[in-house]
N, C-alpha and C positions, 0 to 999 in steps of 0.2 A: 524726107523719107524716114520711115522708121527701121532703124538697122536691125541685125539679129534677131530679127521678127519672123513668126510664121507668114507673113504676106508682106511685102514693100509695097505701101500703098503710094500714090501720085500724088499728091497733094492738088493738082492738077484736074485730074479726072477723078472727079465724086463717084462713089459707087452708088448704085442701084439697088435698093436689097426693099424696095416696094410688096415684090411679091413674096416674100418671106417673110413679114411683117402679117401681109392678108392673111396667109395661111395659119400663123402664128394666133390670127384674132380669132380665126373661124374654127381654130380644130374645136372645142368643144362643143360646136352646135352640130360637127362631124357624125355621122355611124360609126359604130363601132369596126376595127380595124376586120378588111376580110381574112378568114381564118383557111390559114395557106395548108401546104400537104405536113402538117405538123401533127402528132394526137399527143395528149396526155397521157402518161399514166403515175398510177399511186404505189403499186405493189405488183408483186407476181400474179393476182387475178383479180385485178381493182373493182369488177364489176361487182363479185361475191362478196365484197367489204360494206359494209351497214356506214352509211354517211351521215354522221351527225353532227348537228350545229349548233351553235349555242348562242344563245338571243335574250338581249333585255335590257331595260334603261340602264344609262349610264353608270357606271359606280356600283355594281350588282354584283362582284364579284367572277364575270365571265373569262378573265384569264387568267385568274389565280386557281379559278378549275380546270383549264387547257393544260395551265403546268402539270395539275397535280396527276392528271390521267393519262400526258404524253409520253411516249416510249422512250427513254433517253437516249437507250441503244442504238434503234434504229433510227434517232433524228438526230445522231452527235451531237447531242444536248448534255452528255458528262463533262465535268469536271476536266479540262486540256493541261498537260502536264506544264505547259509554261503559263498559264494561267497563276498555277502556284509558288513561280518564283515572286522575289520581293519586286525585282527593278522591272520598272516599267521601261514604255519608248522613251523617244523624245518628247521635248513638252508640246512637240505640234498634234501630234495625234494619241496624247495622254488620256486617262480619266480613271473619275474616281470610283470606288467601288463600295458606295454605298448600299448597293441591296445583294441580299444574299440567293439571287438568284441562278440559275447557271441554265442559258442556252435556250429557255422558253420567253412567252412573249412579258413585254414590258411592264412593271404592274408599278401602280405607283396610287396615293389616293387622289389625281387630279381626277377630273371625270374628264372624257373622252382621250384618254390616252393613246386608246387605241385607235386605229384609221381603215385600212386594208384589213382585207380577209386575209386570216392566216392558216394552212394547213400543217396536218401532220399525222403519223400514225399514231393513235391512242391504245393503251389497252388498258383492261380492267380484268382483274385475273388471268383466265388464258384465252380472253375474247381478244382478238384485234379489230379494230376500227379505226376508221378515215374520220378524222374531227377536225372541225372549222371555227376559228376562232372569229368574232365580228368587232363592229364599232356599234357602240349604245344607241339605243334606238331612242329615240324622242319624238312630240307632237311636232317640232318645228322640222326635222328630217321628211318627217312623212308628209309632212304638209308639200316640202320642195317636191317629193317621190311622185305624188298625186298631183302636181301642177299648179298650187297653189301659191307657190312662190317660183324664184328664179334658180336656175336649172344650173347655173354658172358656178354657183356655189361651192364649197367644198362641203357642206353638209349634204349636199346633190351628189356628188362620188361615192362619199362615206356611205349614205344609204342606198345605192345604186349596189355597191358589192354587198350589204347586208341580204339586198332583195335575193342578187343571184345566189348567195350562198343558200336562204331558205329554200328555192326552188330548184337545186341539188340537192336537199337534203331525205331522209328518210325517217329520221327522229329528230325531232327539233324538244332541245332542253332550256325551256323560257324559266330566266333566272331574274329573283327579285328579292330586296333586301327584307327579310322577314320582321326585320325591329319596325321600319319605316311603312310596311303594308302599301296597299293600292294605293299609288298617286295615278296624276293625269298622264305622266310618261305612259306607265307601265298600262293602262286603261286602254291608248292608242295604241300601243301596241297588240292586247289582248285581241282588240276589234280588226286590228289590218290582218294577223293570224287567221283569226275567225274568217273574214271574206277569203284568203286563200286555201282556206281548207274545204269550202265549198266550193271554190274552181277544182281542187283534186276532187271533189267526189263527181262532179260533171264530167271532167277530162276522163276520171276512172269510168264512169260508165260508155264513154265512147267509146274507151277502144276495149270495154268487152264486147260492142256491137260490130264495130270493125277493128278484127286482131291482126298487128302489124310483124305478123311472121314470129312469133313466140319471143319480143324484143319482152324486155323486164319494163315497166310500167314504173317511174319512182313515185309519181304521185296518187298512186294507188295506195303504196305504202307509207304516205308521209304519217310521221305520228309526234303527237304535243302534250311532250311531259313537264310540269311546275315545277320547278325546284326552289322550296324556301332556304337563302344562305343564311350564311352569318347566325347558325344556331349551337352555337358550342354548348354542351354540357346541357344539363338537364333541369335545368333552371324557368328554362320558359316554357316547361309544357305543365306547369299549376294551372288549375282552373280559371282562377282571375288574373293570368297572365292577359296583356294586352297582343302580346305573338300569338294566342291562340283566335281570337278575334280577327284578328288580321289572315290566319290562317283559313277560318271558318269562309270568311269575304272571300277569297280567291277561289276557293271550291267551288264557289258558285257559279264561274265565269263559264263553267261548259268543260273544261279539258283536265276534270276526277281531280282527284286530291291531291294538294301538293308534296310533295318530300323533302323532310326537314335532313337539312345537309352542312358541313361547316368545309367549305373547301378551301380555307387556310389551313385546317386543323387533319382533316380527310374523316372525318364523322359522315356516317349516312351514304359510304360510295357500296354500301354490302346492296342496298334497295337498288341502286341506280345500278349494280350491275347486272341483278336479274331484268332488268327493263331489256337492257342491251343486248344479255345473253337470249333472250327469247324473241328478241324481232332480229336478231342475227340466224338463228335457226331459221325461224320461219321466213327470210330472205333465201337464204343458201336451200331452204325445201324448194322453195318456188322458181329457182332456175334448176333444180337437179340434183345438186351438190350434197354429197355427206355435208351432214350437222357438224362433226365434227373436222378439226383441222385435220390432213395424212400430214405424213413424213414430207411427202415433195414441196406441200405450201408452205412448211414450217422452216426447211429448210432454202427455199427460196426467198422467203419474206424475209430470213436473217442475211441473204447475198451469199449463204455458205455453198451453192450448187453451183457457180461457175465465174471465177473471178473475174473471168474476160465482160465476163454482162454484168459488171458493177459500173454505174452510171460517173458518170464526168461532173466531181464538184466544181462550176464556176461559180466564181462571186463577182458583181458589176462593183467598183470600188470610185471613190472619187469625191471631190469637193462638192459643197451645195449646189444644185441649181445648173448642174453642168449637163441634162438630159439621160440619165443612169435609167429612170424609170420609164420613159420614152423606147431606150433599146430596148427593153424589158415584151415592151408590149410589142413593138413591130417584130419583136424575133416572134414570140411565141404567137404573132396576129389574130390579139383580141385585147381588150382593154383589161387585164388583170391585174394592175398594180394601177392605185392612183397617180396621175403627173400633170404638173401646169405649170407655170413661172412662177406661183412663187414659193420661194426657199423653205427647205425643212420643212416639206411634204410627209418623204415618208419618216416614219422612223422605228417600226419593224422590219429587221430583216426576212422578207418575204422570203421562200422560199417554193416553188414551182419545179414537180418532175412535167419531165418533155420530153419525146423522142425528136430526134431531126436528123432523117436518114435511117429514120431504125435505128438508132444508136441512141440510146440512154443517157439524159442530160438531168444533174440537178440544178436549175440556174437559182440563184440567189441575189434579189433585189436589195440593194444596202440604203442606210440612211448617209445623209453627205456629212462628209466629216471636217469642220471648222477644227480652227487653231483654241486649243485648250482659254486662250485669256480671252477669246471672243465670246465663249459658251454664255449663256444665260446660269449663273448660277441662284436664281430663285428658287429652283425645282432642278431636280437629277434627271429630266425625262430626256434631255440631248447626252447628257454623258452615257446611260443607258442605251440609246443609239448606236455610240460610237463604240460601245462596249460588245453591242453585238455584231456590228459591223464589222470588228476587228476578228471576232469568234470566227464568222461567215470564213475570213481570209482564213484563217489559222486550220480552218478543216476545209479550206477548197484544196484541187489542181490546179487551176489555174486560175489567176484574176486580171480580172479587165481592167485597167487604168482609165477613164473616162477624161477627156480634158476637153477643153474651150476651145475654140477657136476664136472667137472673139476678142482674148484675154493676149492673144500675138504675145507671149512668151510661158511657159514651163513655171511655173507657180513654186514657191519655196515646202509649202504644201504637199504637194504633187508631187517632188520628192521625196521628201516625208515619210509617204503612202508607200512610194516606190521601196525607198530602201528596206519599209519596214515588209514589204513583201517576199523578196529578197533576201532577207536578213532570215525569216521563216521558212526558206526552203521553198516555196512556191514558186511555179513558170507565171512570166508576166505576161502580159498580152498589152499596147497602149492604142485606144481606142478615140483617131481625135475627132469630133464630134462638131456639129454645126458647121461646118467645111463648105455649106451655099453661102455663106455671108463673107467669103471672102472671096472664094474663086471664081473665075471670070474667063473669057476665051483662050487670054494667055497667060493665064495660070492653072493649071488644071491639080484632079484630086492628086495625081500621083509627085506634082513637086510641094505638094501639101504638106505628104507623108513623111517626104527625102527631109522637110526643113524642119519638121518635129522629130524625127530621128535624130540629126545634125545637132539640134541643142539637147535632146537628152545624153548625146554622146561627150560632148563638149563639159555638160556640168554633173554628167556622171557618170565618166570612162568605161565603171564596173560593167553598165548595160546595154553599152555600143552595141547597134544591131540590132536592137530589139525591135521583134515584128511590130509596125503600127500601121492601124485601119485607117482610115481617112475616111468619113462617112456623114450621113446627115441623114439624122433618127427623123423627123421630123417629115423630112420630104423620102424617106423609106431609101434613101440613093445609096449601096456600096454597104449594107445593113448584114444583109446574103454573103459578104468574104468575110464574116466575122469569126462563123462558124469554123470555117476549114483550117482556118488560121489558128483557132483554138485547141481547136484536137492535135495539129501538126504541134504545137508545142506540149501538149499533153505527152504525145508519145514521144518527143527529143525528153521529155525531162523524164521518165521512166525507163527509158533507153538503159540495158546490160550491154558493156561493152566486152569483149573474149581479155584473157589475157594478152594474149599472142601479140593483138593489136593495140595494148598498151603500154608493152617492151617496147616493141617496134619503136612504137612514136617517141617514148621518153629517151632512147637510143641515139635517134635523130635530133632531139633536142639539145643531148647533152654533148654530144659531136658539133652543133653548132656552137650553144654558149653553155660552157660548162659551171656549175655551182663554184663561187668563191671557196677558197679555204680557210679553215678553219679550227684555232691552236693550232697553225702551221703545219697544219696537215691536212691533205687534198680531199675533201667532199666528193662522195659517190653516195648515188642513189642508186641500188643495185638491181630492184625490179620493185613494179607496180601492181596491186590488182582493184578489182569495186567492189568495196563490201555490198553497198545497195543502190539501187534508185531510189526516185520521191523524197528528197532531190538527190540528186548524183554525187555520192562520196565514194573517195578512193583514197588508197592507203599508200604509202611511200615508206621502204624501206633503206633507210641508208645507214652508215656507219655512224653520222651525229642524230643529236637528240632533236633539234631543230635547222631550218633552212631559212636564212633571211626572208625577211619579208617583198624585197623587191625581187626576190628572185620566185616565189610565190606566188608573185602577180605575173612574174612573166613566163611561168609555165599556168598559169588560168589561161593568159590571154593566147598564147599557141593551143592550149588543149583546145580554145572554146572556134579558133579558126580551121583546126583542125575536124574535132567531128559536130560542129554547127550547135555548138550548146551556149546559144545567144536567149539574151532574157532569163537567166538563171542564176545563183550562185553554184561554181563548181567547189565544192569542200574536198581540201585537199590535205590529207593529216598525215603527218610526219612521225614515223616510226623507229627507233634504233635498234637495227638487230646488231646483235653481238658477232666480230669477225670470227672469234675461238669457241667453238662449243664448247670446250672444256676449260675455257675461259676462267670462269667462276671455281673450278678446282684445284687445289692445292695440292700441289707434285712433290712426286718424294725427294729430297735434298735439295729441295728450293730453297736457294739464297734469298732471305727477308731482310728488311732492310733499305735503305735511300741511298744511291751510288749517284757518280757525277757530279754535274755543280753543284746537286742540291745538297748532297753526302758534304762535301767540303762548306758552303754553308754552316750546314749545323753544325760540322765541328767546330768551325769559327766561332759561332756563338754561344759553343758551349766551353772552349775554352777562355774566352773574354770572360764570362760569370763567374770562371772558377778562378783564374789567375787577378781577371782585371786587368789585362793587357793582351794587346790581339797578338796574333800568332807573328815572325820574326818571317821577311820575304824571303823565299832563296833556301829553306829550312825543310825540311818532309819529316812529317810524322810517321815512325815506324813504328811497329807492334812491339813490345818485349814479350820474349817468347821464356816460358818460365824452364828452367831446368831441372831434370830434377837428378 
């Protein structure tokens, strides 16, 4: 038997796990997941928002323009205050910070770095738009897309989310490296554009023939703009430049003249933002909408119109290969994040709004985070993972812990994660995962839960009690309590407690075990209150400067039994108030001066220096009083 383990298995009786194996073989020849009472949305009026996506071979510079046009503000993509301290974590979930990025997608010069579609608010001037980041289109993708190879692939995902992003789109910005001109990449792709831009002019004339109750039509309005990168400065537009040749050639392709643009540099974004500004108008004409922004979208769009309706940052967290992107998709029930066995899949932090319940969610798909000395250090594009993976935490509510079940113990890892969650003030949530390959008639998910609770309490006291799911992504089982479980500690870690109710309890505390004393004189803590939530700090006033540390822990561990603030750090900071308000004032005919032992001290030691012999026992020194 294996002891201390998530399941005691028999050695006796084999398990069974046949048909989660099958499943395991067959999900990618599956449909896509059914899409339950869930809807998306992007913004306060997501439909009026102009969608555009941006497409083109590998290596074209398509996320180093997602950075430059993303809204920082509205995507927590600024600079994080403890970003800017020196010391990092531990060495398990370290990295180095080689690019000078902050908070947008990975850029690096491998070619296909990217994978997943990635979203976000753009703007350009005082235009706002919905922009979609892709994975490089190539002959060999399209070839899998069109059936020409095998579907299993990961170049078959990668191009499956390009397709959908083009077919939400309204402006597609086809980007190509302007020194390098038309290769075969860029040619397939020019030609699969071209057949879907004659399915929108089909599908457009349908349904002017049959109108589906005045719904907005996108591929009426899809439009295909060129953008030539990589043209810094003004050097290649001489006559016998080879860029201008190259330029000449793509004009040709059908979809008007390209726009020379440098989107490391941001050259060329004044052209590309009349494109935007003028099919955002003529969008927002075509459902109704003033051209321009009011006051209400402007200040909805910013979350400034009602705190209550600022959505729920969670972030899915966890080691490689542990099913992160799996939840991903059965929450939201549709295939929107790539996932399959094998490791370091994603490695954009995805980022996905969702309602569920009418309640506003930003879920955040993460890259799995390996122990620092396992990384590949060839290339930076894992540590750039973990780097945003870390961001993801550091701007949620709440984060998912994902763990194995498989792995029948708590990972060193896994801790790691945890503390470092913790450590930043975020509510935890542990999510343990693949729970059919253990459980059986009598074992079920709920002593699943009890025995992954049991060891995270055991090897790390701080987080006893912390809620954990018990579920299996996979087969969709127990996927549904993830949710409730989330928000319930969203609002415990938000939680304002009255004062009233924090006398009380420190009252009752100190009545049972009182603070040590200290310089032999008795510690009081005379009253309590909460500066904030997010996460829960409170302020303690007592007569010293500090309170031991186990006594610290043993007023968390009553606070957190007392009002349920399990999965959390409670920050408990210790204050001296002064007993004398007039303390610090100097009264008139006040005696200055050291009396008592410490007065007779110094005199000892000041007559030994002078005499050179200590003072005689049995003898008092009296004052001579002078006469006069």
């Amino acid at each position: 038997q294996v002891e201390g383990g998530f399941r005691r298995v028999n050695q006796g009786q084999p398990q069974d796990h046949t048909l989660a194996k099958m499943l395991r073989a067959i999900r990618p020849f599956c449909a896509p997941l059914p899409v339950r009472q869930c809807f998306r949305c992007i913004s306060s009026n997501a439909n009026a928002d102009l969608v555009v996506s941006i497409l083109g071979p590998p290596n074209a510079g398509k996320s180093t323009l997602f950075n430059r046009l993303m809204d920082k503000e509205l995507n927590k993509s600024y600079r994080l205050g403890s970003d800017k301290k020196k010391t990092r974590s531990n060495g398990r979930i370290s990295y180095r910070s080689p690019s000078k990025r902050s908070g947008g997608a990975i850029v690096t010069p491998v070619a296909g770095t990217t994978r997943d579609r990635r979203e976000c608010i753009g703007r350009l001037g005082g235009v706002y738009f919905r922009m979609i980041d892709t994975a490089g289109v190539d002959g060999e993708k399209l070839d899998v897309a069109f059936g020409k190879r095998g579907n299993m692939s990961l170049d078959g995902a990668m191009i499956r989310q390009t397709m959908e992003a083009a077919r939400q789109s309204d402006l597609i910005l086809l980007m190509f490296d302007a020194r390098v001109g038309v290769t075969s990449d860029l040619a397939e792709t020019i030609r699969w554009l071209r057949k879907t831009a004659m399915e929108a002019k089909v599908s457009a004339s349908s349904d002017a023939e049959e109108p589906r109750g005045g719904t907005f039509g996108k591929q009426a309005q899809r439009e295909i703009v060129i953008l030539a990168n990589k043209l810094e400065g003004d050097r290649w537009a001489t006559m016998n430049s080879e860029v201008m040749d190259n330029l000449a050639e793509v004009s040709r392709v059908g979809f008007g003249e390209p726009i020379p643009i440098s989107a490391e540099h941001g050259e060329g974004m004044a052209d590309l933002a009349v494109v935007i500004d003028q099919l955002t108008r003529k969008k927002r004409k075509s459902l109704g909408l003033a051209e321009e922004y009011n006051d209400f979208e402007t200040e909805a769009r910013k979350g400034k119109q009602d705190p209550a309706k600022r959505p729920l940052q969670l972030a899915i967290l966890g080691r490689q290969n542990v099913g992160k992107s799996t939840i991903v998709n059965n929450l939201l029930g549709e295939e929107r994040v790539i996932a399959g066995d094998t490791p370091g899949l994603t490695r954009d932090s995805i980022s996905v709004p969702w309602l569920w319940k009418n309640r506003p969610v930003q879920i955040v798909d993460t890259a799995g985070i390996r122990r620092g000395v396992k990384r590949e250090r060839s290339n930076e594009i894992e540590d750039l993972a973990v780097l945003d993976a870390m961001r993801a935490m550091k701007t949620a509510d709440v984060a998912v812990l994902v763990l194995d079940a498989q792995a029948q113990y708590i990972q060193r890892q896994e801790l790691a994660i945890a503390d470092a969650v913790v450590r930043e003030g975020r509510a935890l949530v542990v999510a343990a995962n693949k729970m059919d390959l253990i459980i059986d008639a009598d074992y079920k998910a709920k002593d699943f839960a009890v025995a992954v609770q049991d060891q995270i309490e055991s090897r790390y006291p701080m987080l006893r009690r912390t809620p954990v799911v018990a579920m299996s992504s996979l087969l969709g089982e127990n996927v549904r309590n993830l949710m409730p479980v989330v928000f319930n500690a969203r609002d415990r870690w938000e939680r304002m407690i009255s004062t009233g109710q924090l006398n009380k309890w420190i009252d009752e505390v100190m009545d049972e075990h009182s603070p040590p004393m200290q310089n032999h004189r008795p510690t009081k803590i005379k009253y309590i209150i909460q500066t904030k939530g997010r996460p829960p700090t409170f302020l303690l006033f007592c007569n010293v400067s500090q309170l031991p540390v186990n006594y610290l822990r043993y007023l968390t561990r009553n606070f957190q039994d007392t009002f349920d603030m399990f999965g959390m750090e409670v920050r408990l900071v210790v204050k001296r108030s002064a007993e004398n308000p007039f303390d610090g004032k100097r009264r008139k005919n006040e005696i200055t001066g050291i009396g008592g032992w410490q007065g007779r001290q110094k005199r000892m030691t000041a007559h030994l220096k002078k005499t050179g012999s200590p003072i005689q026992k049995g003898k008092r020194l009296r004052r001579q009083k002078k006469r006069w």
